[in-house]
C-alpha positions as CSV (number, residue, x, y, z in Angstrom):
1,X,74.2,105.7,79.2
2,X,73.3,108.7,81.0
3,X,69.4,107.5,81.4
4,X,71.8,104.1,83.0
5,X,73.6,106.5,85.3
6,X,70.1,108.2,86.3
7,X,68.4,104.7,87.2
8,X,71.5,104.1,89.3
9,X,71.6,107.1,91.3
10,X,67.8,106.4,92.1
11,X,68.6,102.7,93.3
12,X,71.4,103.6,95.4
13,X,69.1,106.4,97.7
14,X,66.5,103.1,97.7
15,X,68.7,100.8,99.3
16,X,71.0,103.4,101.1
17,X,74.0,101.9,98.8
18,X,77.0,102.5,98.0
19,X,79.4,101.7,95.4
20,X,83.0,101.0,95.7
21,X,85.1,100.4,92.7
22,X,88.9,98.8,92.1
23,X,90.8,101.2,90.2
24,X,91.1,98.5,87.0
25,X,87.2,98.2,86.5
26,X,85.5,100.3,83.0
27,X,86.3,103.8,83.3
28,X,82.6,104.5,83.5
29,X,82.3,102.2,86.7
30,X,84.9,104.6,88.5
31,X,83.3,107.4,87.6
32,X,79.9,106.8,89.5
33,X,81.6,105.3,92.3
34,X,81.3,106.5,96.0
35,X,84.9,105.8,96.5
36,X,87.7,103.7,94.1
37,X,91.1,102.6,95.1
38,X,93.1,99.2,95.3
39,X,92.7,96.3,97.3
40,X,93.6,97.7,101.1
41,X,91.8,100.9,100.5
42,X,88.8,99.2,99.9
43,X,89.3,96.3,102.4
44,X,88.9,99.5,105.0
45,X,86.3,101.4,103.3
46,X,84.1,98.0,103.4
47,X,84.8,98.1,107.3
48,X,84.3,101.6,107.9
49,X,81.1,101.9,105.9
50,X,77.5,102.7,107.1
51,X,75.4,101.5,104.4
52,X,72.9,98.5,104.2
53,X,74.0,97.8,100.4
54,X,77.3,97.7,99.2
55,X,78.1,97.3,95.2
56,X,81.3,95.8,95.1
57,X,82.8,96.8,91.5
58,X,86.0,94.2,91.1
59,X,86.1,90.5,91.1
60,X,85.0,87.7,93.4
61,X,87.6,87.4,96.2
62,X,87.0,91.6,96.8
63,X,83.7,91.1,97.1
64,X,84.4,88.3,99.7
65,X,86.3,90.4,101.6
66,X,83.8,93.0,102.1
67,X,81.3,90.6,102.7
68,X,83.4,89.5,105.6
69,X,84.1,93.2,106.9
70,X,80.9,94.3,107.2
71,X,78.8,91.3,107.7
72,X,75.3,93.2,108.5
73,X,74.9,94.6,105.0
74,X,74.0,93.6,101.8
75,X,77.3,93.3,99.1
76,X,76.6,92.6,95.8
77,X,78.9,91.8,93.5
78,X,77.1,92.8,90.0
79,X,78.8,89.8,87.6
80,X,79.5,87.1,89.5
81,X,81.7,85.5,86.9
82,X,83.8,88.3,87.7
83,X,87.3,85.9,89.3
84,X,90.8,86.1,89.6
85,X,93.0,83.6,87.8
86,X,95.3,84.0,90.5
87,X,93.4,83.7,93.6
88,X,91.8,80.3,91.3
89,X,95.6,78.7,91.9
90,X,95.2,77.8,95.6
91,X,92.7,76.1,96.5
92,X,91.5,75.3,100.3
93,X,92.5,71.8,99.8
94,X,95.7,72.2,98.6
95,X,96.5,75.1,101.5
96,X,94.8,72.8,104.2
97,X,97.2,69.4,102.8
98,X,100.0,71.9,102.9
99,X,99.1,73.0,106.8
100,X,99.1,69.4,108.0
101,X,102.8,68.7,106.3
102,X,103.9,71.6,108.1
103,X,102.2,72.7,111.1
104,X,105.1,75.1,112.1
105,X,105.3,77.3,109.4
106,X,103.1,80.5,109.0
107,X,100.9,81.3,106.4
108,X,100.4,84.7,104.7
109,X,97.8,84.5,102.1
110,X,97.9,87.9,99.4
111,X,94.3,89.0,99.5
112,X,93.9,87.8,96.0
113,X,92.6,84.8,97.4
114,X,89.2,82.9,97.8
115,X,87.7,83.1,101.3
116,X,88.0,79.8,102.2
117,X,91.7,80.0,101.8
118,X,92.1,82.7,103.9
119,X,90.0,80.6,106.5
120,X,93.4,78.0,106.5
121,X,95.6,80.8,106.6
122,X,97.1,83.5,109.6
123,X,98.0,86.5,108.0
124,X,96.7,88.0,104.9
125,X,98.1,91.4,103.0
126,X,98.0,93.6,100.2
127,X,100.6,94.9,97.9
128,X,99.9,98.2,99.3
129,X,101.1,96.5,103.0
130,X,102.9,93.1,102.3
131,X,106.4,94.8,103.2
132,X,105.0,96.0,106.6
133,X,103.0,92.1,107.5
134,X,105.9,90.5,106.3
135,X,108.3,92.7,108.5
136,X,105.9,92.3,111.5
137,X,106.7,88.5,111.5
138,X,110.1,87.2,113.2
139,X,112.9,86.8,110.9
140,X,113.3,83.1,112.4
141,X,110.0,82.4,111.0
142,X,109.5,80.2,108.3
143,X,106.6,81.9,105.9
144,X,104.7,80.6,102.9
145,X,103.5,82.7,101.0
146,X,100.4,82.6,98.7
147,X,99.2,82.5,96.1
148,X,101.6,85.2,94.5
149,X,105.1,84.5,93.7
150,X,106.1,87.1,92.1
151,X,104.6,89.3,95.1
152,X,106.7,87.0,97.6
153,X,109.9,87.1,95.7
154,X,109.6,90.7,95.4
155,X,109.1,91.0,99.1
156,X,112.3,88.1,99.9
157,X,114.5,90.7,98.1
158,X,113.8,93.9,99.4
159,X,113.4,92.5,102.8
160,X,116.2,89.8,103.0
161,X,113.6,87.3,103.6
162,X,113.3,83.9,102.2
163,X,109.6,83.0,102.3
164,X,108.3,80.2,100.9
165,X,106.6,80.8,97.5
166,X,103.3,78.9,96.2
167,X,103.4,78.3,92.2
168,X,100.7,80.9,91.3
169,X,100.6,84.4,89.9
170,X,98.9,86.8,88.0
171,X,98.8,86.3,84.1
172,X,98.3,89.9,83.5
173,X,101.7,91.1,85.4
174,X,103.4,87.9,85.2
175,X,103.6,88.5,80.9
176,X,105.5,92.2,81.7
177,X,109.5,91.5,80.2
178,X,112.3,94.1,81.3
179,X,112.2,93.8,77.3
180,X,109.2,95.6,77.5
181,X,110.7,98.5,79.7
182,X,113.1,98.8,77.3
183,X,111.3,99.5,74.7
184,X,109.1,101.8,76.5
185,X,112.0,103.4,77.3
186,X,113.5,104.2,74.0
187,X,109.9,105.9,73.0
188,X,109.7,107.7,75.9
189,X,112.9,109.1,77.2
190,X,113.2,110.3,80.5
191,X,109.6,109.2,81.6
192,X,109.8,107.3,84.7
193,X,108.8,103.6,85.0
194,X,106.2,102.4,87.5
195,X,105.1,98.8,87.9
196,X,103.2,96.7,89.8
197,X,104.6,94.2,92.6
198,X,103.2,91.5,90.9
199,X,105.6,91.7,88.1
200,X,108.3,89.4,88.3
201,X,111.1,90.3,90.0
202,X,113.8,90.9,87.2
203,X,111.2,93.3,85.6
204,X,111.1,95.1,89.0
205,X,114.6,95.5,89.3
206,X,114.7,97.2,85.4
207,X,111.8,99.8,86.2
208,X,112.3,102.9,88.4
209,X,109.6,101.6,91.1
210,X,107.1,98.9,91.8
211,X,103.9,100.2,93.9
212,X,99.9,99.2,94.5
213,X,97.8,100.8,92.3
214,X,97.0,103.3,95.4
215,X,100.9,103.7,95.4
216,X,101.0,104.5,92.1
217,X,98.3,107.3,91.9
218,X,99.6,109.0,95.3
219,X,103.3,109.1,93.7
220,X,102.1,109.9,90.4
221,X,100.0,113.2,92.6
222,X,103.1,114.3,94.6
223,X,105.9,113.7,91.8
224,X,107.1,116.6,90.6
225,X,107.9,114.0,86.9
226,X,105.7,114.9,83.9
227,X,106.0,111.8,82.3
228,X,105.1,108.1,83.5
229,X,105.6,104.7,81.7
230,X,102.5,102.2,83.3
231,X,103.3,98.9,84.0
232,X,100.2,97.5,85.4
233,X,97.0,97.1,84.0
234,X,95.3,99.6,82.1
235,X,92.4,100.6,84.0
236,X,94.2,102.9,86.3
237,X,95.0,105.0,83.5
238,X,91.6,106.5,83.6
239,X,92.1,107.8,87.2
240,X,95.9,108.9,86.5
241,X,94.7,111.2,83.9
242,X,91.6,112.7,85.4
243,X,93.8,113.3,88.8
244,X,97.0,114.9,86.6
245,X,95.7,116.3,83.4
246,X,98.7,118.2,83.0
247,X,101.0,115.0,83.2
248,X,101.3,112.5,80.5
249,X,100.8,108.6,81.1
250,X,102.1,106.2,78.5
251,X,100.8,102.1,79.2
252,X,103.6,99.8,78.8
253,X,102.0,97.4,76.5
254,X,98.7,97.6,75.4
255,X,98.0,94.1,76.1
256,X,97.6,94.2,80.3
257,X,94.3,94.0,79.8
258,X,92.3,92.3,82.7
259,X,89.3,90.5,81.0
260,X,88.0,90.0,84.5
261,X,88.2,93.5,85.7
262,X,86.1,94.6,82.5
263,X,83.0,92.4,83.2
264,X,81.3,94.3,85.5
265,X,78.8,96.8,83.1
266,X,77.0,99.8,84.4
267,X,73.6,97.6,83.4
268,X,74.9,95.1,85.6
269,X,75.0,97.6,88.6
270,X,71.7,98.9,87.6
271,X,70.3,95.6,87.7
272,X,71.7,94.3,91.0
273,X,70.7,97.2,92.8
274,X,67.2,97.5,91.8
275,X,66.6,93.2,92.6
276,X,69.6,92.7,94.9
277,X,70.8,89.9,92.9
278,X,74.2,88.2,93.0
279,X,74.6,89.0,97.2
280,X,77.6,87.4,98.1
281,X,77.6,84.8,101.1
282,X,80.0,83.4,102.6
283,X,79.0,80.2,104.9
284,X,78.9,80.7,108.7
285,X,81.2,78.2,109.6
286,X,83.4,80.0,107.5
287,X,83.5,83.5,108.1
288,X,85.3,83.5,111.7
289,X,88.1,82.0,110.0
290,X,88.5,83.8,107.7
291,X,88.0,87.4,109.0
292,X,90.8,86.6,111.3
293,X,93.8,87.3,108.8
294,X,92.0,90.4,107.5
295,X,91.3,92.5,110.9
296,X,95.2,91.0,112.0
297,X,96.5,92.6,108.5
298,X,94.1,95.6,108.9
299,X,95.4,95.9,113.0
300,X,99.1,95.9,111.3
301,X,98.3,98.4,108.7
C-alpha cells in the first residue's frame, strides 16, 4: 500500500491535483486526501480550487457537481460505476413531465441528483443547507422536493412546511428503525444518538439529533459528550475517531454500509491520475442549466 501511496503523491505534483474525498469513501481514501467533508463542503472546495486536476473520491453525481464548478479543470472520478441509488430515482424525463403538469410550482432538487436533473430544476441543497434554501423560499410557495423524501419530510416538520415529496430515498438511511435506536440505546446508556437527515422521519424524532456528515463531526468536536451512537453510514467513523481519540463512537447497525461509497480503491486513484482516465463531462448544452441551482444554493449558503 504504501509503495500505492508513493506513486500517488508523485502523480498529483504531475498534474497539479488534488484530491477531495466524501467522508463515507475507504478510510485509506480519506487519509491521502487534500481535503474530505460532505456534500456542501466539497461543492465549495471544487469552486474555490486552483488546480488543473481534481480527483473526485465519492460517487457520480459529486463528481458532476464539481465538474460543473470548476469547469476549466480536469475532474476525474476514479470508478465510474461509482452511483447513487437515490439520485438513480429521478430521472430528467420524469422531472421535465412533472415541470410541464405544473409550471407554477418550484423545484428544489437535493444534490444527490444527476446533472441533468438539476438542469430541470431551480434550487438545489444539501443536508448541511436544506433548512436554510427551504426557508429562503416564500411560505405561499408550492415546493417539490427531490429526489429525497425522507430529507423533505424531515424538512416539512421542522419548518412547518408542506413540500411536495418525490418517491425516492436513500436505501442505506431509509432501512434505520427507531427499533434500532432502541436497541443501541440499551447497550450504550447515556451515549447520545446522532443520525443522518435522510433517515425517515419517525427515526429522527427517536434519536437525539439528525445532522450532515459535516454536522456530525463539528458537534461530535465541540460536544463536551464522551459517547456517540452513529446513525449514518459507517465511513465517517474513521474521521470521528482520528478527530476524538479520547471519545468513543458506537455504529448503529453494522449494516449501513454504502457499497457505492466503497468502490473507489487507492489503485483506482493511482491509475486515473497517471492516464487521466474516467474525466467526467457533462455536455454543453447542459451545463448552464444546471450550474444555475448550485451557485443560487451556494449564494444562499
Amino acid at each position: 500500500m504504501s509503495d500505492i501511496i508513493e506513486e500517488i503523491k508523485y502523480w498529483k505534483k504531475q498534474r497539479n491535483a488534488v484530491i477531495l474525498a466524501h467522508n463515507y469513501v475507504r478510510p485509506e481514501i480519506q487519509d491521502i486526501a487534500d481535503f474530505a467533508g460532505d456534500s456542501l463542503e466539497l461543492s465549495i472546495k471544487a469552486k474555490n480550487i486552483k488546480a488543473d486536476v481534481i480527483v473526485f473520491c465519492g460517487v457520480r453525481f459529486m463528481g458532476e457537481t464539481g465538474k460543473l464548478l470548476s469547469p476549466n479543470a480536469i475532474v476525474l472520478l476514479p470508478n465510474p460505476d461509482a452511483g447513487c441509488p437515490m439520485a438513480d430515482m429521478a430521472s430528467a424525463d420524469a422531472v421535465k413531465t412533472y415541470r410541464k403538469e405544473h409550471p407554477d410550482d418550484i423545484l428544489v432538487a437535493y444534490v444527490n441528483s444527476t446533472a441533468d436533473v438539476k438542469a430541470e430544476v431551480d434550487l438545489c441543497c444539501t443536508s448541511g443547507n436544506a433548512e436554510k434554501i427551504i426557508e429562503s423560499i416564500p411560505g405561499d410557495k408550492t415546493i417539490m422536493f427531490l429526489p429525497d423524501r425522507n430529507l423533505g419530510a424531515n424538512m416539512n416538520r421542522k419548518l412547518h412546511r408542506s413540500m411536495k415529496l418525490w418517491p425516492g430515498c436513500c436505501p442505506i438511511h431509509d432501512q434505520v428503525t427507531p427499533q434500532m435506536i432502541q436497541n443501541a440505546r440499551k447497550k450504550h446508556p447515556g451515549a447520545l444518538v446522532l443520525v443522518h437527515p435522510e433517515c425517515r422521519p419517525e427515526v429522527v424524532q427517536t434519536a437525539d439529533y439528525a445532522l450532515s456528515t459535516g454536522g456530525i463531526l463539528k458537534f461530535v468536536r465541540e460536544s463536551k459528550q464522551n459517547q456517540f451512537i452513529i446513525g449514518t453510514e459507517e465511513g465517517i467513523l474513521h474521521r470521528l475517531r482520528k478527530e476524538n481519540p479520547n471519545k468513543e463512537f458506537f455504529p448503529l447497525e453494522p449494516t449501513l454500509i454504502c457499497e457505492d461509497m466503497k468502490k473507489i480503491t487507492l489503485e483506482n486513484i493511482r491509475d486515473t491520475l497517471r492516464d487521466l482516465t474516467n474525466q467526467v463531462q457533462i455536455p454543453a448544452n447542459q451545463t448552464e442549466n444546471a450550474l444555475k441551482p448550485i451557485e443560487k444554493m451556494l449564494e444562499k449558503s
